[in-house]
C-alpha positions as a Markdown table, in Angstrom:
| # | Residue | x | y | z |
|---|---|---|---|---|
| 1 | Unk | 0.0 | 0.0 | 0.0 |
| 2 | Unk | 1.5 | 3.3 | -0.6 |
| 3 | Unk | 0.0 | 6.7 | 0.3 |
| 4 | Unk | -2.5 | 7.5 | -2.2 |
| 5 | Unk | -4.2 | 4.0 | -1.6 |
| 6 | Unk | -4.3 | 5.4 | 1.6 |
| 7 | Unk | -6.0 | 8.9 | 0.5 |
| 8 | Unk | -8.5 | 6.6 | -1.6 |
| 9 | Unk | -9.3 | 4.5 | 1.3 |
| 10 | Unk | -9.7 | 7.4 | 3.7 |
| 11 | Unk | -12.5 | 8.6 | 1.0 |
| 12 | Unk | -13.9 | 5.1 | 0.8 |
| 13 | Unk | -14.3 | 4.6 | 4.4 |
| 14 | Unk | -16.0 | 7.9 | 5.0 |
| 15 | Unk | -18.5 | 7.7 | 2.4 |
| 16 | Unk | -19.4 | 4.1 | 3.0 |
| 17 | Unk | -20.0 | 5.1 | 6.8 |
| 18 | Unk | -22.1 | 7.8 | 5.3 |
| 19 | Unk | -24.2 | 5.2 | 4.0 |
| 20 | Unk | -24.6 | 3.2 | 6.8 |
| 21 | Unk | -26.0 | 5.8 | 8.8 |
| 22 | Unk | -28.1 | 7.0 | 5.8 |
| 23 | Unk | -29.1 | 3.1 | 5.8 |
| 24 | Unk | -30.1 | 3.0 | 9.6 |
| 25 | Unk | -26.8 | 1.4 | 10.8 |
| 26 | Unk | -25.1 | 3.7 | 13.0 |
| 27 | Unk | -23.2 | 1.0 | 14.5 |
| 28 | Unk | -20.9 | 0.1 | 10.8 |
| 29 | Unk | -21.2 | 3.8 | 10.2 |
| 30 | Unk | -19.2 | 4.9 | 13.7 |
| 31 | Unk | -16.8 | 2.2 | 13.0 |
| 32 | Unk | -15.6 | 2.8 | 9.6 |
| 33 | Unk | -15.9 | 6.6 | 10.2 |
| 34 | Unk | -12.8 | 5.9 | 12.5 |
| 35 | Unk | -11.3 | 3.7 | 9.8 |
| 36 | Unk | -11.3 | 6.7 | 7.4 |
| 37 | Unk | -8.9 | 8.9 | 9.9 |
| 38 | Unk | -6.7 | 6.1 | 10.8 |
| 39 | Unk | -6.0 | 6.0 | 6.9 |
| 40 | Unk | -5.4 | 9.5 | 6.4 |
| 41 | Unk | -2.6 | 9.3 | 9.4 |
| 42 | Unk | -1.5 | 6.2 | 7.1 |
| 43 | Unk | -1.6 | 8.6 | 4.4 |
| 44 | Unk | 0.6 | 10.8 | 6.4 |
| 45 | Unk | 3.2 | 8.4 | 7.4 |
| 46 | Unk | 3.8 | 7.0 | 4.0 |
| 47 | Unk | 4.2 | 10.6 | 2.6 |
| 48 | Unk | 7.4 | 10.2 | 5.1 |
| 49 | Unk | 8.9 | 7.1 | 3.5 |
| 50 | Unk | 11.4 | 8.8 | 0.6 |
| 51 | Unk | 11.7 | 7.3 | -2.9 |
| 52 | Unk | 14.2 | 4.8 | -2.8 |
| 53 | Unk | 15.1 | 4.6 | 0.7 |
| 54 | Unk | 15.5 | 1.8 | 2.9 |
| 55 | Unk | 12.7 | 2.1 | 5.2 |
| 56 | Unk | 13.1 | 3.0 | 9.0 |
| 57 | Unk | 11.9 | -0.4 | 10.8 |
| 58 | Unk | 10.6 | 0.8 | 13.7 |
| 59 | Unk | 8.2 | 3.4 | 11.7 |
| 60 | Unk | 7.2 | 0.3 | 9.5 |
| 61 | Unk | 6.4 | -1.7 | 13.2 |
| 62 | Unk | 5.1 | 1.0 | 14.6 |
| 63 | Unk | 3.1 | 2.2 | 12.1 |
| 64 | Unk | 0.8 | -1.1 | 12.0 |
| 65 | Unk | -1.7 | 0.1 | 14.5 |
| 66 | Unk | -4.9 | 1.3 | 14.9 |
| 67 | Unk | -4.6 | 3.6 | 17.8 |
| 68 | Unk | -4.9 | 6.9 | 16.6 |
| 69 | Unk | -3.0 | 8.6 | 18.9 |
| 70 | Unk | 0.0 | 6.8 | 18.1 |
| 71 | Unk | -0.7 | 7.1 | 14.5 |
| 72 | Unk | -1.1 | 10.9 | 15.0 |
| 73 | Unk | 2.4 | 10.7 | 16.9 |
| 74 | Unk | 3.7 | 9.2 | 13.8 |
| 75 | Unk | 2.8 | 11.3 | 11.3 |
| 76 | Unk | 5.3 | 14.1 | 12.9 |
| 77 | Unk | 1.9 | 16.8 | 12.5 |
| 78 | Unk | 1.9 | 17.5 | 16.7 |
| 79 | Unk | 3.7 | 20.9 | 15.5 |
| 80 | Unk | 1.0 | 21.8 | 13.6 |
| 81 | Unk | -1.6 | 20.5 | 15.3 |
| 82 | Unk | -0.3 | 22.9 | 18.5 |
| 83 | Unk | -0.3 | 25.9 | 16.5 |
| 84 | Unk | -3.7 | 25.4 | 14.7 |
| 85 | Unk | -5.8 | 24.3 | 17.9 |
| 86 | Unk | -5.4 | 27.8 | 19.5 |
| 87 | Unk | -6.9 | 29.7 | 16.7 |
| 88 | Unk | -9.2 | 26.5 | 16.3 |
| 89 | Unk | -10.9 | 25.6 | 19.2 |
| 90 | Unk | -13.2 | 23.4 | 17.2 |
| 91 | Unk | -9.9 | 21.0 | 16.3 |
| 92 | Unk | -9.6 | 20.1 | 19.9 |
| 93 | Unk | -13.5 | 19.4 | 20.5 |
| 94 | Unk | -13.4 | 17.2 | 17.5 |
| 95 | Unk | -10.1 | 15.3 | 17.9 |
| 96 | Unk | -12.1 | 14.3 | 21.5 |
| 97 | Unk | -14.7 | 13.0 | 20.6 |
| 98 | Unk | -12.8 | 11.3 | 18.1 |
| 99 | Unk | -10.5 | 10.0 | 20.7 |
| 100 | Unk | -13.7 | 7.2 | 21.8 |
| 101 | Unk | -13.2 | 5.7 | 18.6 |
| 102 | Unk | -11.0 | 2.3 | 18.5 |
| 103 | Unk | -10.7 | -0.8 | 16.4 |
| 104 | Unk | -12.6 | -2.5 | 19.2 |
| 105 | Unk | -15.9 | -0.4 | 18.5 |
| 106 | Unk | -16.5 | -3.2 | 15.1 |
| 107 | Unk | -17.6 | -5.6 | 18.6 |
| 108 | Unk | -20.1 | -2.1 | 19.7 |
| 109 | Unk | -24.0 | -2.2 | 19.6 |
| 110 | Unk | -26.1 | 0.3 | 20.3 |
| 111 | Unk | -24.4 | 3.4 | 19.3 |
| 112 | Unk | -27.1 | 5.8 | 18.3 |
| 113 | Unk | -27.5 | 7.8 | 14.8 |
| 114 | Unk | -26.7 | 10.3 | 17.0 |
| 115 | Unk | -23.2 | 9.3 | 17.9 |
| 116 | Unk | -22.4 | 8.5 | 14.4 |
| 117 | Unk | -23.6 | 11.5 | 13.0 |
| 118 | Unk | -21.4 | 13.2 | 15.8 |
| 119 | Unk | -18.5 | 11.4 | 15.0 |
| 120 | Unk | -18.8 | 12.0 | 10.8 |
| 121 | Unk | -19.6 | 15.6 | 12.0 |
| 122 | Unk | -16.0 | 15.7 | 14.2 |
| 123 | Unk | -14.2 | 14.0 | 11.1 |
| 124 | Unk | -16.0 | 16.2 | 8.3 |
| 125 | Unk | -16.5 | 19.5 | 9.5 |
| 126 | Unk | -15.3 | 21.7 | 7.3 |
| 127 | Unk | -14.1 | 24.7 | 10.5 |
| 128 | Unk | -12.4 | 22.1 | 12.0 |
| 129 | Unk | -12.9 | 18.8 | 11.3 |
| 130 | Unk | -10.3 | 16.1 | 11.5 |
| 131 | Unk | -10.0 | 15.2 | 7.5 |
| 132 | Unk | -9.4 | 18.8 | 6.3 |
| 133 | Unk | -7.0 | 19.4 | 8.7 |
| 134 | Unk | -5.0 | 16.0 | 7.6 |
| 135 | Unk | -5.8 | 16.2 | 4.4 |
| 136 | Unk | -3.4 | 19.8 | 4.1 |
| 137 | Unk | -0.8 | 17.6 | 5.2 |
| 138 | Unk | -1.0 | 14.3 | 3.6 |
């Protein structure tokens, strides 16, 4: 996989949990919402790796996770991220409530089309969602 599998994937994710939710399944929807960050921090990473070099094999372990904190550690954007939260309140908000989110919610039932629509909303939103903040760096 290289990084604009990753960008397409991030897409993919995010509109197939769209239609989840527009399906009545807010449970697949929350999950794969997730999915679509954690492959936009993939995204990010791979944009790292240069052409032609050996790759660093403790990125390469690392980077086969699903936590998002560690993948947002990973993609070297904490720099950023500091600067942009003070003028953008709305980036810390959503990165919390983004922050529930794991691989384990696939096992979840019950999660409301409220939560899902919360979480897209966090990931989406164009002031200060998640994606268009990652997306200027991917």
């Amino acid at each position: 996989m290289n990084r604009s599998d990753f960008q397409q994937l991030t897409s993919l994710r995010l509109d197939e949990a769209k239609a989840l939710l527009a399906a009545g399944f807010p449970d697949g929807a929350y999950y794969l919402a997730g999915y679509a960050v954690e492959c936009a921090f993939k995204a990010c990473i791979a944009k790292r790796t240069k052409l032609y070099d050996f790759p660093d094999k403790t990125l390469v372990l690392e980077s086969h996770t699903h936590s998002l904190k560690e993948l947002f550690r990973l993609a070297q954007v904490k720099d950023d991220w500091d600067t942009d939260v003070v003028s953008n309140p709305a980036l810390k908000r959503n990165w919390n409530l983004l922050l529930a989110w794991s691989e384990t919610s696939r096992y979840d039932r019950g999660k409301t089309r409220q939560q899902a629509f919360d979480l897209l909303n966090a990931i989406e939103d164009p002031q200060g969602g998640i994606l268009p903040w990652v997306h200027q760096r991917w």
